[in-house]
N, C-alpha and C positions, 0 to 999 in steps of 0.2 A: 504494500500500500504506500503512497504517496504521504510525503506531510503538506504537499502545496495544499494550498486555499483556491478554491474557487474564487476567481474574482467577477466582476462583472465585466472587465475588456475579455475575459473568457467567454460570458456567455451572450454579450451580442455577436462577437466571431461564430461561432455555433449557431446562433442565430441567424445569422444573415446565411451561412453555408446549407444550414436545412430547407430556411428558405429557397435559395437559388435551387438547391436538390426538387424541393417540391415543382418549383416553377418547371426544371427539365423534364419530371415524369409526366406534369400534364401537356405539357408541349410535346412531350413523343407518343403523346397518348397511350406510356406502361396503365396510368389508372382510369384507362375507360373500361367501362364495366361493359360496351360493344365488343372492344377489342379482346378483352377477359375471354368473354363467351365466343367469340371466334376463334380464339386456341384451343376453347375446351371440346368445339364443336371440331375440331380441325378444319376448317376452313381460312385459314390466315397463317403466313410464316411468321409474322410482325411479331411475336410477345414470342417465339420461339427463338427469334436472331437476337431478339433484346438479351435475354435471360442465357443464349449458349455466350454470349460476345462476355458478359459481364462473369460467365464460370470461368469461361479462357484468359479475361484479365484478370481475376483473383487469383487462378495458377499460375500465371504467369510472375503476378506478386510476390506471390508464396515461393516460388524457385530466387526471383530475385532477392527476395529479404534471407532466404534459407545461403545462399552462394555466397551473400557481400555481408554475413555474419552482423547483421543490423541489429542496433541495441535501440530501447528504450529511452527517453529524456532522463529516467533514472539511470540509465547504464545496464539493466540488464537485457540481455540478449532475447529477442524475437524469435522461438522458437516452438511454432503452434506444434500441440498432441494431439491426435485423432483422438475418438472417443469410441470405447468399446459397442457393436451391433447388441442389442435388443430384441429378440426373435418377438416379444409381445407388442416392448413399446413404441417401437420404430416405425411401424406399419399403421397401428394405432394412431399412434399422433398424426403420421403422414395422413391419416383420412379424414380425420377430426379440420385439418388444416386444411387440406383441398376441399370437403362441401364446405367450410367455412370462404374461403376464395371462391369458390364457384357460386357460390348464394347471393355474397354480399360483392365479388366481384372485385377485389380488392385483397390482400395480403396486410399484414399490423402496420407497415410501416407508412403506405400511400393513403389508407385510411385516414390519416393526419391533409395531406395533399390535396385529398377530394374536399375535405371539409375548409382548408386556406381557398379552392375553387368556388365555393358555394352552395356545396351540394349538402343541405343540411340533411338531407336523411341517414347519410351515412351517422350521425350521434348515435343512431341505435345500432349501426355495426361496431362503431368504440365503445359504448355499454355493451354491449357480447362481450367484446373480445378480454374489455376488463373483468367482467362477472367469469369469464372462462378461466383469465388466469388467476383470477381470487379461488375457484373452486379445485384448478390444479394444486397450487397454494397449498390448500387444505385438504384435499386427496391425496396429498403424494407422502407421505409415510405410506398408506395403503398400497400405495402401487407399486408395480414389478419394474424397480431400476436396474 
């Protein structure tokens, strides 16, 4: 853990970076909930090219920060661990997670995007998503990690 403080030139920086983030998803239209349903319906490559183009820059990340032994602002080294398969809950969640995208059209993060757009209905796919992960929260002693 860190001893910095949060400042506030930290959090409009963040701010302004989410923003711009949100501004480019609804400008490539990742958060239309048209586009959504034309990947699910396979009819459109568009959310397919979005989504392989951003797995191949994340690897590509990942070899470059793994090769040029890249540290943190603290100093320690950048060096992501897989995580062990889940024969129950991997599948699980994966389902749980796609009819919730396929429903509401939208994944946790552009939920934020559609609603800076103006599309107030989405408030009731962030009330899911947060009553979802209060109930994981509070399920997960019970479940198979």
């Amino acid at each position: 853990m860190s001893s910095r403080t949060f400042t506030t030139g930290a959090f409009v920086k963040y701010l302004l970076a989410g923003t711009y983030f949100g501004i480019v998803l609804v400008k490539g239209e990742v958060v239309s909930w048209y586009r959504i349903q034309e990947m699910f319906h396979f009819q459109s490559i568009h959310m397919y090219g979005i989504i392989g183009l951003a797995v191949l820059v994340g690897a590509l990340s990942l070899l470059f920060l793994k090769a040029a032994h890249a540290r943190s602002i603290e100093g320690i080294e950048i060096a992501p661990k897989g995580k062990p398969f889940n024969r129950v809950g991997n599948p699980a969640g994966g389902l749980v997670f796609g009819f919730g995208w396929a429903l509401t059209g939208a994944c946790p993060g552009p939920l934020y995007a559609n609603l800076g757009a103006g599309y107030w209905p989405v408030l009731i796919a962030i009330a899911s998503a947060l009553l979802g992960a209060l109930a994981y929260g509070y399920l997960r002693p019970r479940l198979p990690h």
